[in-house]
PDB file with one MODEL, atoms N, CA, C and O in Angstrom:
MODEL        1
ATOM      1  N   UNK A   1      73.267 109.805 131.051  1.00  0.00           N
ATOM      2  CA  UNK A   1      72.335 110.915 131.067  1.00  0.00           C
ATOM      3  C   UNK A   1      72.747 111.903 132.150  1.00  0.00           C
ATOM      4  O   UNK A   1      73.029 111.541 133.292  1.00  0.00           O
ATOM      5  N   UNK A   2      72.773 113.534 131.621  1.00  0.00           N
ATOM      6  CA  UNK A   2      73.232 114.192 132.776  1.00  0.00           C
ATOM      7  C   UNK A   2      71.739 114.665 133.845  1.00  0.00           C
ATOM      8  O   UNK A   2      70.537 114.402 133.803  1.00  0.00           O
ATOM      9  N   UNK A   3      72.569 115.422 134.683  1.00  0.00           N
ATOM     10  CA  UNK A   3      71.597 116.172 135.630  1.00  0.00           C
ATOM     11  C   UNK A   3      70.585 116.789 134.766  1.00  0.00           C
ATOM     12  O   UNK A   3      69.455 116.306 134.692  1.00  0.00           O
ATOM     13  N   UNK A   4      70.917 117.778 134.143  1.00  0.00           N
ATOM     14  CA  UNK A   4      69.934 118.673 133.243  1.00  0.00           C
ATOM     15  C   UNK A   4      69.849 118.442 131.858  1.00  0.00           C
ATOM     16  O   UNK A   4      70.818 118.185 131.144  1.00  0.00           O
ATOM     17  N   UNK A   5      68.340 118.562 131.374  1.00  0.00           N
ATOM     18  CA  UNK A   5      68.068 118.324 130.394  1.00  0.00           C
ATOM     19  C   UNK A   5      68.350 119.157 129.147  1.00  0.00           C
ATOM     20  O   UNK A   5      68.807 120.234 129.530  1.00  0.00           O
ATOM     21  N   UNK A   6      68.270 119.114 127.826  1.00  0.00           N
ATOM     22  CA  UNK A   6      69.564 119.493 126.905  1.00  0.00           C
ATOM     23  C   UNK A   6      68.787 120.999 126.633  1.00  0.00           C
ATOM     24  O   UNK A   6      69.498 121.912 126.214  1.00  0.00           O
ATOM     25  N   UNK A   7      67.280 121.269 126.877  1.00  0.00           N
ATOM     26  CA  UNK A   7      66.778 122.751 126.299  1.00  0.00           C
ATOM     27  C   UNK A   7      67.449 123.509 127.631  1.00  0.00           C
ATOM     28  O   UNK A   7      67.842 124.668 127.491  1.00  0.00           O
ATOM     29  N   UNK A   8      67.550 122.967 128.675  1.00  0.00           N
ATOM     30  CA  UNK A   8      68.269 123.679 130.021  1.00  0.00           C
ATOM     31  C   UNK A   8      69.140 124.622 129.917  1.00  0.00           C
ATOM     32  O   UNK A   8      69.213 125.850 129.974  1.00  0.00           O
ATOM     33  N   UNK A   9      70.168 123.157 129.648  1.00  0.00           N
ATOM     34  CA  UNK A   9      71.647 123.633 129.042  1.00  0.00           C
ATOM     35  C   UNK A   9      71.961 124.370 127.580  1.00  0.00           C
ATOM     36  O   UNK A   9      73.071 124.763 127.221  1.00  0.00           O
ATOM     37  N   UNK A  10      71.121 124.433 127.068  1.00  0.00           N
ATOM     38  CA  UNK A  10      70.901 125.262 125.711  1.00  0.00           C
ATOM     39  C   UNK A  10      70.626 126.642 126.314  1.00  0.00           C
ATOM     40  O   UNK A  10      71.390 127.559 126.012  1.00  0.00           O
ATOM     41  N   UNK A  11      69.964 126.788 126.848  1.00  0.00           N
ATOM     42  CA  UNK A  11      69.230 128.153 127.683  1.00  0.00           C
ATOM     43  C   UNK A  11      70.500 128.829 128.218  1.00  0.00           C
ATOM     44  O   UNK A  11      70.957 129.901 127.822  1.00  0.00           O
ATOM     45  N   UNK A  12      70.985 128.061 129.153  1.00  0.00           N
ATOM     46  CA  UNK A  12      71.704 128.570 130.080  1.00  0.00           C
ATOM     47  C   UNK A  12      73.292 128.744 129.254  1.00  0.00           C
ATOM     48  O   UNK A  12      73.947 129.583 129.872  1.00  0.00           O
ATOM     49  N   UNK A  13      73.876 128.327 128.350  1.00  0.00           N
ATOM     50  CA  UNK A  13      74.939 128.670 127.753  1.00  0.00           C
ATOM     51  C   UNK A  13      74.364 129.681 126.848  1.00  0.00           C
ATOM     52  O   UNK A  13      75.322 130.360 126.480  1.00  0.00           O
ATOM     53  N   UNK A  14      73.258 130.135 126.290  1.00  0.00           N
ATOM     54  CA  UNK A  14      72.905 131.117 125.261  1.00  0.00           C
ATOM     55  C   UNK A  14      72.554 132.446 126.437  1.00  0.00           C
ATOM     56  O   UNK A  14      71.783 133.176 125.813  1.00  0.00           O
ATOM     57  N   UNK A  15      72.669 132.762 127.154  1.00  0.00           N
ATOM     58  CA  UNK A  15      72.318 133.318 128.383  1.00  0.00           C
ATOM     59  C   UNK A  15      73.936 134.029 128.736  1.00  0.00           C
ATOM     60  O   UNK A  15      74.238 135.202 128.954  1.00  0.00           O
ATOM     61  N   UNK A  16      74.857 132.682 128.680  1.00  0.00           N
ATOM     62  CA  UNK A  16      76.071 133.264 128.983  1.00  0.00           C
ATOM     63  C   UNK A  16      76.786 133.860 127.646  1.00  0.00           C
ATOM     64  O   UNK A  16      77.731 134.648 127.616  1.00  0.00           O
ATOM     65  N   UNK A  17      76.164 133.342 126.667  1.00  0.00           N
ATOM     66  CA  UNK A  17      76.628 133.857 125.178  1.00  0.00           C
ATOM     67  C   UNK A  17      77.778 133.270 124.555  1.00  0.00           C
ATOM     68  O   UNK A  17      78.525 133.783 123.722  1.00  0.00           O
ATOM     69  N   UNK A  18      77.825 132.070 125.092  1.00  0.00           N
ATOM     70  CA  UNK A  18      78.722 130.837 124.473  1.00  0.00           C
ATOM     71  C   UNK A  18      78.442 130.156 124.200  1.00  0.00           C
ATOM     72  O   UNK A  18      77.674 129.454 124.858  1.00  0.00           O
ATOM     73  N   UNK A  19      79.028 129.747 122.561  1.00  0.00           N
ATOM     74  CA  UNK A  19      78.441 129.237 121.470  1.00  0.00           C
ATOM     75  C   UNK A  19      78.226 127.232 122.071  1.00  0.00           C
ATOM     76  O   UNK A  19      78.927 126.703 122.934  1.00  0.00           O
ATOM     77  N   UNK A  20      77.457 126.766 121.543  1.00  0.00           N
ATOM     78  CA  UNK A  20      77.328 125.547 121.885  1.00  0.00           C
ATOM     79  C   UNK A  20      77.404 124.852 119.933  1.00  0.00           C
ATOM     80  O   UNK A  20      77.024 125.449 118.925  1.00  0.00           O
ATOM     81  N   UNK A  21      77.981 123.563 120.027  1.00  0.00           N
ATOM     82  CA  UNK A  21      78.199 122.850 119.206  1.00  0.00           C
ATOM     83  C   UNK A  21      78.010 121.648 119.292  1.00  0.00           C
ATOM     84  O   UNK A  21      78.912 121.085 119.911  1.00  0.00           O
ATOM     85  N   UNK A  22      76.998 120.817 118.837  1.00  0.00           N
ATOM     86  CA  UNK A  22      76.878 119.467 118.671  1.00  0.00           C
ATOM     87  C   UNK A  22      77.017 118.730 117.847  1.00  0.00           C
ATOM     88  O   UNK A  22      76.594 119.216 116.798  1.00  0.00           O
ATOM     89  N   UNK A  23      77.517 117.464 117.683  1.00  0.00           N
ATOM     90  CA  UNK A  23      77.822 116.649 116.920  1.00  0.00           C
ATOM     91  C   UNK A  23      77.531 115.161 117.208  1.00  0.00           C
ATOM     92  O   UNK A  23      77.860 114.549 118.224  1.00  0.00           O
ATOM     93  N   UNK A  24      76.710 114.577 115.903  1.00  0.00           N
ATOM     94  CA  UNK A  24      76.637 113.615 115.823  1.00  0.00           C
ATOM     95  C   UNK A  24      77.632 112.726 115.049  1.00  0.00           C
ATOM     96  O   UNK A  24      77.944 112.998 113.889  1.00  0.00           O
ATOM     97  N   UNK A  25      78.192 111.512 115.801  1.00  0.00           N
ATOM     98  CA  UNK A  25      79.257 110.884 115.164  1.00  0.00           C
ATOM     99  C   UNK A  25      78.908 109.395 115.109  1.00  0.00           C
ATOM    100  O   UNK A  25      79.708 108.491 115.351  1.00  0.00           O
ATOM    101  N   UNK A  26      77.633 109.240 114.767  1.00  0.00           N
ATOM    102  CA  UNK A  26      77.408 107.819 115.005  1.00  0.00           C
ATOM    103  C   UNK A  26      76.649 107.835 113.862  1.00  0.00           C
ATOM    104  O   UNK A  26      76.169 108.957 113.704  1.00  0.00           O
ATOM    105  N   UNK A  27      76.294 106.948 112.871  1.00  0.00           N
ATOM    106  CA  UNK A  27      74.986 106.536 112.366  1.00  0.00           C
ATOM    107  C   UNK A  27      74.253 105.889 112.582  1.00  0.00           C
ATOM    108  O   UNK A  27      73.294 105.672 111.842  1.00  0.00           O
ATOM    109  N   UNK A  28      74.513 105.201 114.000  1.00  0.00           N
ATOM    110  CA  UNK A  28      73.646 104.107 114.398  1.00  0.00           C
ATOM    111  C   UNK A  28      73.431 104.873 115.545  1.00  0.00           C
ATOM    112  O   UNK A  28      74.086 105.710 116.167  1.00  0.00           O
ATOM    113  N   UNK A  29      71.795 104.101 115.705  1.00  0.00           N
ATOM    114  CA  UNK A  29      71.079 105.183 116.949  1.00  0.00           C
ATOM    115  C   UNK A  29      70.205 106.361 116.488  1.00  0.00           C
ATOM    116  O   UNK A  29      70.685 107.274 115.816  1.00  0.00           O
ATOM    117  N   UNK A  30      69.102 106.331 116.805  1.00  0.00           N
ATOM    118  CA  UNK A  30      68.405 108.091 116.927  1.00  0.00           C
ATOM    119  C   UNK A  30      69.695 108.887 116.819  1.00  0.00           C
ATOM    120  O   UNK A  30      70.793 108.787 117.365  1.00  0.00           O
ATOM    121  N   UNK A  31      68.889 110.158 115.434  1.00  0.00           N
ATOM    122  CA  UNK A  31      69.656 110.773 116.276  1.00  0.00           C
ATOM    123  C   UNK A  31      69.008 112.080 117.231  1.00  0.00           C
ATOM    124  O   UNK A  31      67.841 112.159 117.614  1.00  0.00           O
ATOM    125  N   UNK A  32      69.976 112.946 117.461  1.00  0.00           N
ATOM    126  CA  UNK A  32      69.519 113.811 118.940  1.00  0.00           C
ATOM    127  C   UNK A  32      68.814 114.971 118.173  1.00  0.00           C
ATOM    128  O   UNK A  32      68.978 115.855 119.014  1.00  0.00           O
ATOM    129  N   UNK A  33      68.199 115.522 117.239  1.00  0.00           N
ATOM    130  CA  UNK A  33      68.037 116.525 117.004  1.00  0.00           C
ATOM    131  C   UNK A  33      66.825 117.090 117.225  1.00  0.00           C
ATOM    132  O   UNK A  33      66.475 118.138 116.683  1.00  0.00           O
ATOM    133  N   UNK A  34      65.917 116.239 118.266  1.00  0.00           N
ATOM    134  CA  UNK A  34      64.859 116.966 119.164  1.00  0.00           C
ATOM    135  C   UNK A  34      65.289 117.496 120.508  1.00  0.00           C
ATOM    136  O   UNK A  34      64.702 118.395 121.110  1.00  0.00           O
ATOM    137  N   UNK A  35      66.599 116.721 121.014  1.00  0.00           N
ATOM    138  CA  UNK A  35      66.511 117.577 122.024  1.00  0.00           C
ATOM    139  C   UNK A  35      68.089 119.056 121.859  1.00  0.00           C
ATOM    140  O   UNK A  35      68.555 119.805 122.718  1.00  0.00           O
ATOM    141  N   UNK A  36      68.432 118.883 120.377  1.00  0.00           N
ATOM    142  CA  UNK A  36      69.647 119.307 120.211  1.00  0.00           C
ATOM    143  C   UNK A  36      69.614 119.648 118.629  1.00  0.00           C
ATOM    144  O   UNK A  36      70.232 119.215 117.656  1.00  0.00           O
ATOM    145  N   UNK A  37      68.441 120.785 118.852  1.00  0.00           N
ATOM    146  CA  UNK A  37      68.558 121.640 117.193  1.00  0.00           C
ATOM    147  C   UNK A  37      69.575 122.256 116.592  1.00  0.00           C
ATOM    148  O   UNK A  37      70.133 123.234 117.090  1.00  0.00           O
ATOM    149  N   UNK A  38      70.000 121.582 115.136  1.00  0.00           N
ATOM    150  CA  UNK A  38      71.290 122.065 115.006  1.00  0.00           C
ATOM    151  C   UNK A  38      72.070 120.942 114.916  1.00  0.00           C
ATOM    152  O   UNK A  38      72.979 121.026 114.089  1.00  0.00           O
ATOM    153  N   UNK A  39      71.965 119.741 115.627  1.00  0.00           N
ATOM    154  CA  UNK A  39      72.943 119.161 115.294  1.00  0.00           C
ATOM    155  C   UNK A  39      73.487 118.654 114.522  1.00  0.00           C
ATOM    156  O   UNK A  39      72.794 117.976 113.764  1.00  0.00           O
ATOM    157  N   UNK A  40      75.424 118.692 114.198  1.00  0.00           N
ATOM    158  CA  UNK A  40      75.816 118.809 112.396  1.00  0.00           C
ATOM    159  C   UNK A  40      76.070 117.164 112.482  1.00  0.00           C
ATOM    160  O   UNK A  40      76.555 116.574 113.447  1.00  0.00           O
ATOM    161  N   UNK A  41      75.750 116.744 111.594  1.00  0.00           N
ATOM    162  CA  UNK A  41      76.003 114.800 111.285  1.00  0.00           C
ATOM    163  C   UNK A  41      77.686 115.057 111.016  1.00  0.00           C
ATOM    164  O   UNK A  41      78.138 115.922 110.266  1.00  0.00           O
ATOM    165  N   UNK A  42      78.465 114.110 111.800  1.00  0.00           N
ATOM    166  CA  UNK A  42      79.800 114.423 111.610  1.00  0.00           C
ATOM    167  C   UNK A  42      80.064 113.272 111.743  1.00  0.00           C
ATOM    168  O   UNK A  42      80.733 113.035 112.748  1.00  0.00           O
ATOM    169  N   UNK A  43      79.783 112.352 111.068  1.00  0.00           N
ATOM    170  CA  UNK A  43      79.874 110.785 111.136  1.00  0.00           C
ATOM    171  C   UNK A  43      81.070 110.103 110.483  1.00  0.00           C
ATOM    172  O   UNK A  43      81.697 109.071 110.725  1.00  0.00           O
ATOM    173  N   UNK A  44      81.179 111.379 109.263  1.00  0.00           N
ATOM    174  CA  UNK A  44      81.903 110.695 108.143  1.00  0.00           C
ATOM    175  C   UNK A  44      83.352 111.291 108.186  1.00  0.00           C
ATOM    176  O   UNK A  44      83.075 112.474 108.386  1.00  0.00           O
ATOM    177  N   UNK A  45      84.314 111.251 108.145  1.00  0.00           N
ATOM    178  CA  UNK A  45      85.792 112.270 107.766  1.00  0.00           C
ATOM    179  C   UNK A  45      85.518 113.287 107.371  1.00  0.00           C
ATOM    180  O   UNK A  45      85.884 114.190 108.123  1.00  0.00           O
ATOM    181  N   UNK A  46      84.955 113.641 106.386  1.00  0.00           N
ATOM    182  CA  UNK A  46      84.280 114.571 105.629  1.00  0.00           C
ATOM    183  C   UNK A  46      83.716 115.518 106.209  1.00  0.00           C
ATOM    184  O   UNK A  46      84.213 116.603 106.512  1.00  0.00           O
ATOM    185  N   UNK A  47      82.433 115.067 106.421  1.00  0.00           N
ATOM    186  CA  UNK A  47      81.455 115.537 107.634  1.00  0.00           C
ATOM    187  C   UNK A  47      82.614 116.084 109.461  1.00  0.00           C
ATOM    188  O   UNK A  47      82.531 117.129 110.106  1.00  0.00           O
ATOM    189  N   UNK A  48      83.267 115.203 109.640  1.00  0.00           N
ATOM    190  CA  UNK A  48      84.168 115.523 110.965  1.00  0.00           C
ATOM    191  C   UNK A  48      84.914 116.689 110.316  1.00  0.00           C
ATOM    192  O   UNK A  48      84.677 117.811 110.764  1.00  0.00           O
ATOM    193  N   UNK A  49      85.775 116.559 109.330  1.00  0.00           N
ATOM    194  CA  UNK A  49      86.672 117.819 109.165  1.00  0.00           C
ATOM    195  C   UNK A  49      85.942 119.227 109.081  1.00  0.00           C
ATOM    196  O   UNK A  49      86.353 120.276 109.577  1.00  0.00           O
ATOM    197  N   UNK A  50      84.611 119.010 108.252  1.00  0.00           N
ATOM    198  CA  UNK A  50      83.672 120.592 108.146  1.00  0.00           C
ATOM    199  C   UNK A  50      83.663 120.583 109.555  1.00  0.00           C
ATOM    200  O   UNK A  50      84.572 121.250 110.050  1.00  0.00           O
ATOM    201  N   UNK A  51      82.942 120.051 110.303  1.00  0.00           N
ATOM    202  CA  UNK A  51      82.419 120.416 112.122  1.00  0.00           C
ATOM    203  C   UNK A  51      83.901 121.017 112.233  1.00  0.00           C
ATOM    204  O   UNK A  51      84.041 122.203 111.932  1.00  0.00           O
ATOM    205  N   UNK A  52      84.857 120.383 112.585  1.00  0.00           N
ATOM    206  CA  UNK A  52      86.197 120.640 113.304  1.00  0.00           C
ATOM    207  C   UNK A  52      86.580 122.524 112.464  1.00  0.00           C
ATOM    208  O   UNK A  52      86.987 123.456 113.157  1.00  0.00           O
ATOM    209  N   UNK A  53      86.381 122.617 111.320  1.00  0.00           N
ATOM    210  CA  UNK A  53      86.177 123.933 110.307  1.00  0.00           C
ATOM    211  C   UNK A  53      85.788 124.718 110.962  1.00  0.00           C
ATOM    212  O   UNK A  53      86.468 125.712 111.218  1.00  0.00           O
ATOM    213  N   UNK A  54      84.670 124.551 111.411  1.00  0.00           N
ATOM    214  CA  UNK A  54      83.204 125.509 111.655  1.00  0.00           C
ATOM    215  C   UNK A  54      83.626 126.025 112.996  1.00  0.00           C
ATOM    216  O   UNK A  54      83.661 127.243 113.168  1.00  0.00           O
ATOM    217  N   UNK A  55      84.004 125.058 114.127  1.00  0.00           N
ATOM    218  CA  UNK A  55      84.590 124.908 115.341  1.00  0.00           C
ATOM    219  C   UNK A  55      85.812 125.864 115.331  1.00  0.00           C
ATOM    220  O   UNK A  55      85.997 126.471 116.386  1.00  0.00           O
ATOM    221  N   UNK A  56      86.588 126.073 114.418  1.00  0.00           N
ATOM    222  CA  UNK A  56      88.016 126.400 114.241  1.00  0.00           C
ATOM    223  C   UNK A  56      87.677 128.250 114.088  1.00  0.00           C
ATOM    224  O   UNK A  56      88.232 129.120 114.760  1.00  0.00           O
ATOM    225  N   UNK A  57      86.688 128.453 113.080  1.00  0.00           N
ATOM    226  CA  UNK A  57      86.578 129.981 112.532  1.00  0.00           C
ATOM    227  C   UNK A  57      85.409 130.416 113.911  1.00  0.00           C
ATOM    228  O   UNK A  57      85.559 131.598 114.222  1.00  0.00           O
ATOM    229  N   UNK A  58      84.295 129.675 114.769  1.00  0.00           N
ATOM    230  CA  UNK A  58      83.816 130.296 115.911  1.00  0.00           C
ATOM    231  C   UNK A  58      85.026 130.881 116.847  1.00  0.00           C
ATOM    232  O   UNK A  58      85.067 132.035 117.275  1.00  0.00           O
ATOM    233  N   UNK A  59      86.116 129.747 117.108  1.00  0.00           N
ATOM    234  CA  UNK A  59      87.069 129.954 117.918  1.00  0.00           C
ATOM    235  C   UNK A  59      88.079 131.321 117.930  1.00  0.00           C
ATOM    236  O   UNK A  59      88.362 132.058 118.875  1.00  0.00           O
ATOM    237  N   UNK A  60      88.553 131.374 116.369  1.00  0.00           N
ATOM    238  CA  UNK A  60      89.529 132.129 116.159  1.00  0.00           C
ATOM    239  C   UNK A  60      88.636 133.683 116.069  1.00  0.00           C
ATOM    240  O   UNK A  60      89.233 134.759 116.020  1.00  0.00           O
ATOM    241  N   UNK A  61      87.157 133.566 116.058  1.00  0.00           N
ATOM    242  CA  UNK A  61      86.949 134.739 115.978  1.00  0.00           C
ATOM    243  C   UNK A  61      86.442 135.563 117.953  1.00  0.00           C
ATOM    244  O   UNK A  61      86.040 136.723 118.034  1.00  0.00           O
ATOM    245  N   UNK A  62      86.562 134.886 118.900  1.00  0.00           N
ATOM    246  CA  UNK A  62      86.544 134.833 120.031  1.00  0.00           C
ATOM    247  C   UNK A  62      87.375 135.502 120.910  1.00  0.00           C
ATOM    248  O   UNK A  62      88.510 135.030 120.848  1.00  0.00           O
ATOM    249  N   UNK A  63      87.267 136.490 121.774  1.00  0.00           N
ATOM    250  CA  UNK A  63      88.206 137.569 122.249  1.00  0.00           C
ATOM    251  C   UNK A  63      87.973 137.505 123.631  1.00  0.00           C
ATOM    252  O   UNK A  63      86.809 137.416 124.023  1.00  0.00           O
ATOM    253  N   UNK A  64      89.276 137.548 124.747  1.00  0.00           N
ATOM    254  CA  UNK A  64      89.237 137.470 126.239  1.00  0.00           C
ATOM    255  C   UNK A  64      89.761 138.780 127.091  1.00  0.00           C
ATOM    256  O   UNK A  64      90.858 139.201 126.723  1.00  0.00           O
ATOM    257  N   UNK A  65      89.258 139.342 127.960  1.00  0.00           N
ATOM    258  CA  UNK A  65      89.841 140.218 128.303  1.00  0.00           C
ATOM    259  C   UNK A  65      90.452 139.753 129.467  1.00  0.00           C
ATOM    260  O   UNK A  65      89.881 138.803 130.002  1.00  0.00           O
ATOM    261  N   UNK A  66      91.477 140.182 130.005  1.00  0.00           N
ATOM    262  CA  UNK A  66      91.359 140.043 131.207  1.00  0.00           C
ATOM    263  C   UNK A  66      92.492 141.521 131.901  1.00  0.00           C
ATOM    264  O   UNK A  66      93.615 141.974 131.679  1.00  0.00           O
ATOM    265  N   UNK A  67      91.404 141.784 132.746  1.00  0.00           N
ATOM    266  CA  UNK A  67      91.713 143.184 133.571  1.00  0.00           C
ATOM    267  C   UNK A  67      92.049 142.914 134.977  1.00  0.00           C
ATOM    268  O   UNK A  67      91.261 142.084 135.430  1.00  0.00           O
ATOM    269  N   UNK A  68      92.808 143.250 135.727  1.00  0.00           N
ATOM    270  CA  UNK A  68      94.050 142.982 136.993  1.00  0.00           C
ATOM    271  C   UNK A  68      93.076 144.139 137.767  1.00  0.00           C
ATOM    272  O   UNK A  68      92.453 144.989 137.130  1.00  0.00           O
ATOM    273  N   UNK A  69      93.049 144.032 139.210  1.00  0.00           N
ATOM    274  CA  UNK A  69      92.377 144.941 139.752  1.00  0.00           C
ATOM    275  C   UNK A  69      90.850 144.978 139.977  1.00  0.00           C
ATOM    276  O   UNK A  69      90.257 143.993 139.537  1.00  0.00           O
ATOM    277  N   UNK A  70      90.220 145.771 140.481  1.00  0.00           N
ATOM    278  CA  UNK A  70      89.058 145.967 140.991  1.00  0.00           C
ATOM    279  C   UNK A  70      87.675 146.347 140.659  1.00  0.00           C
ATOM    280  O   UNK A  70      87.127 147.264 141.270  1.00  0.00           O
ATOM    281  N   UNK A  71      87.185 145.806 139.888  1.00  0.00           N
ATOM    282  CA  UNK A  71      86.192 146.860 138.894  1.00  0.00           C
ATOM    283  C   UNK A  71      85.128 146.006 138.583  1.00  0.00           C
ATOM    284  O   UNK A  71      85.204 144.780 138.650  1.00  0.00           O
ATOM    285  N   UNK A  72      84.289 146.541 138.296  1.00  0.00           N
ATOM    286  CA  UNK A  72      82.784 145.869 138.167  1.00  0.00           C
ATOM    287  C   UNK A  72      83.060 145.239 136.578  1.00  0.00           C
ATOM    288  O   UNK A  72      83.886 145.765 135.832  1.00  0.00           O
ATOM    289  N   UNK A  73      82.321 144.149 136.213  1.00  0.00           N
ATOM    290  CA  UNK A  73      82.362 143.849 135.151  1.00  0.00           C
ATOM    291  C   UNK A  73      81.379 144.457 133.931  1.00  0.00           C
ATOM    292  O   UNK A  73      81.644 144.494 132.730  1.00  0.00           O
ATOM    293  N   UNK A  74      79.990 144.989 134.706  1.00  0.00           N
ATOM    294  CA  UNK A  74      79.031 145.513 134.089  1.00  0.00           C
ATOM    295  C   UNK A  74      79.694 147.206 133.286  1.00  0.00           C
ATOM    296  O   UNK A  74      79.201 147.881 132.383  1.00  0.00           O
ATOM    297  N   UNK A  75      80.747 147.376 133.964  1.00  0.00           N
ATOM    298  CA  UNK A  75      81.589 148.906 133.788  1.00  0.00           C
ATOM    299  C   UNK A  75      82.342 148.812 132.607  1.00  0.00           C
ATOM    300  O   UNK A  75      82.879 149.858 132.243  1.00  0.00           O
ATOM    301  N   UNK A  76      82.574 147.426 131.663  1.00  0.00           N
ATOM    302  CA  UNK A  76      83.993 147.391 130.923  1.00  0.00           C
ATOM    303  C   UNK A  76      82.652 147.447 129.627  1.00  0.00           C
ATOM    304  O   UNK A  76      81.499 147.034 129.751  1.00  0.00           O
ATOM    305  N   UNK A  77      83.173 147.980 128.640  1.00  0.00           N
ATOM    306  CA  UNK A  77      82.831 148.325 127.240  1.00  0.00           C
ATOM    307  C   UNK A  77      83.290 148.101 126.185  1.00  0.00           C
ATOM    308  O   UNK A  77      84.506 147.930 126.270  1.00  0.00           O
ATOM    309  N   UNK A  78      82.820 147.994 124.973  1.00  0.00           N
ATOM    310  CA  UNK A  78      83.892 147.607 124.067  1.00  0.00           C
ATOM    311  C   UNK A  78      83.487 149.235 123.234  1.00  0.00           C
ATOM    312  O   UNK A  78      82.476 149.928 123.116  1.00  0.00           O
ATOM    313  N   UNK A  79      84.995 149.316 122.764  1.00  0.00           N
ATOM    314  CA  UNK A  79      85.062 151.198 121.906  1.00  0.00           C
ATOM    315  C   UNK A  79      86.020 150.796 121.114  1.00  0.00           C
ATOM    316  O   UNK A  79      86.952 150.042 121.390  1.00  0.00           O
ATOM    317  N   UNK A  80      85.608 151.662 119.454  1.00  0.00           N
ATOM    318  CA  UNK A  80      86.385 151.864 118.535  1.00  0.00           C
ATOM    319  C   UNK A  80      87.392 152.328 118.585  1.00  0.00           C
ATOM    320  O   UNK A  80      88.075 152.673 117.620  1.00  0.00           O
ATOM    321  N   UNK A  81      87.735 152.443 120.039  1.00  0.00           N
ATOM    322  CA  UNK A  81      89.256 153.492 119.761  1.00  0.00           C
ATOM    323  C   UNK A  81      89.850 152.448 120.501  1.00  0.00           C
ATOM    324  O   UNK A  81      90.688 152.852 121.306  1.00  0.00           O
ATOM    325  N   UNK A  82      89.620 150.870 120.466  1.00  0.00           N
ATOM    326  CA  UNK A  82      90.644 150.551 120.822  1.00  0.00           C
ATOM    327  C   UNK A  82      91.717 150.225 119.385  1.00  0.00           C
ATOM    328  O   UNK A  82      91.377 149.737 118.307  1.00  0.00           O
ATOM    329  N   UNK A  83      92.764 150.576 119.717  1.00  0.00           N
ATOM    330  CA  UNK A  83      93.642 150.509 118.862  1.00  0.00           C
ATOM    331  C   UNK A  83      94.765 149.149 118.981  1.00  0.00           C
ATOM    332  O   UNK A  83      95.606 148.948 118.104  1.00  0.00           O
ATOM    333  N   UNK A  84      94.662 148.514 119.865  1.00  0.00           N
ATOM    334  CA  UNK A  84      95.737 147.304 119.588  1.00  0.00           C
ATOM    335  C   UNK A  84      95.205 146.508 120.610  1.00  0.00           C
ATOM    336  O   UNK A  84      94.500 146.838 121.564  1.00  0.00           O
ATOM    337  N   UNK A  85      95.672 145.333 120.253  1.00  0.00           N
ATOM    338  CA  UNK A  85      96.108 143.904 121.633  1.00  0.00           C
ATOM    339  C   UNK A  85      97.095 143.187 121.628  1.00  0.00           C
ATOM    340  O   UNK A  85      97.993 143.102 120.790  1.00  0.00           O
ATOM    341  N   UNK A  86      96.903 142.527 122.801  1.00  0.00           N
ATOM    342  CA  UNK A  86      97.967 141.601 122.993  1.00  0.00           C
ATOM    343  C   UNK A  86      97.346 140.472 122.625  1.00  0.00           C
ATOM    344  O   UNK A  86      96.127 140.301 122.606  1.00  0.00           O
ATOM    345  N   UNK A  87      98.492 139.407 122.221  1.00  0.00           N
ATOM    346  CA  UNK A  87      97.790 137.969 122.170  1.00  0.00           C
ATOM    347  C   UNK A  87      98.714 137.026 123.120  1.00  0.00           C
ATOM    348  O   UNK A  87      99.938 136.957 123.003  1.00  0.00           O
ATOM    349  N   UNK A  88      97.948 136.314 124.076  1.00  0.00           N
ATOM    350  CA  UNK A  88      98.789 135.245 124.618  1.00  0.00           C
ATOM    351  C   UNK A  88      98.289 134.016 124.273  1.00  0.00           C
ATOM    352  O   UNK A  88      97.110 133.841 123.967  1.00  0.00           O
ATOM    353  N   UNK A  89      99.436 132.831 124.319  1.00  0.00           N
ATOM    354  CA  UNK A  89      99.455 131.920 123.732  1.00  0.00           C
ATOM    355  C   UNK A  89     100.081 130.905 125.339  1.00  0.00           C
ATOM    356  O   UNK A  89     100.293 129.695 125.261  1.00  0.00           O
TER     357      UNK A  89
ENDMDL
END
């Protein structure tokens, strides 16, 4: 059991605006979905490969900036005129 309880940590990652994903991989046992709405039953191969899916298209649709130098973060914007990126790997 951690420090904080799971509506906490639900709060506080939806706050930072990163996606949270739970998974149940057991069939034995309660499962968590009072303290963890949402959670996908991923018990089976089946069930694991959709989660790992779902996991895969949140990811790939996910963008990082990162800016060198001095500047407030509240200052950076996102605009249609950006016209290209880089991708690092």
């Amino acid at each position: 059991m951690g420090r904080l309880d799971a509506a906490r940590v639900r709060r506080y990652l939806s706050r930072l605006r990163v996606p949270l994903f739970v998974w149940r991989i057991s069939k034995e046992g309660a499962p968590a979905a009072e303290d963890w709405p949402g959670v996908v039953d991923a018990s089976t191969v089946p069930q694991l490969r959709e989660a790992f899916h779902a996991l895969r298209s949140e990811l790939a649709s996910q963008r990082i900036v990162w800016v060198e130098g001095r500047i407030e973060p509240s200052r950076i914007g996102l605009s249609s005129r950006a016209t290209a990126f880089v991708e690092a790997r």
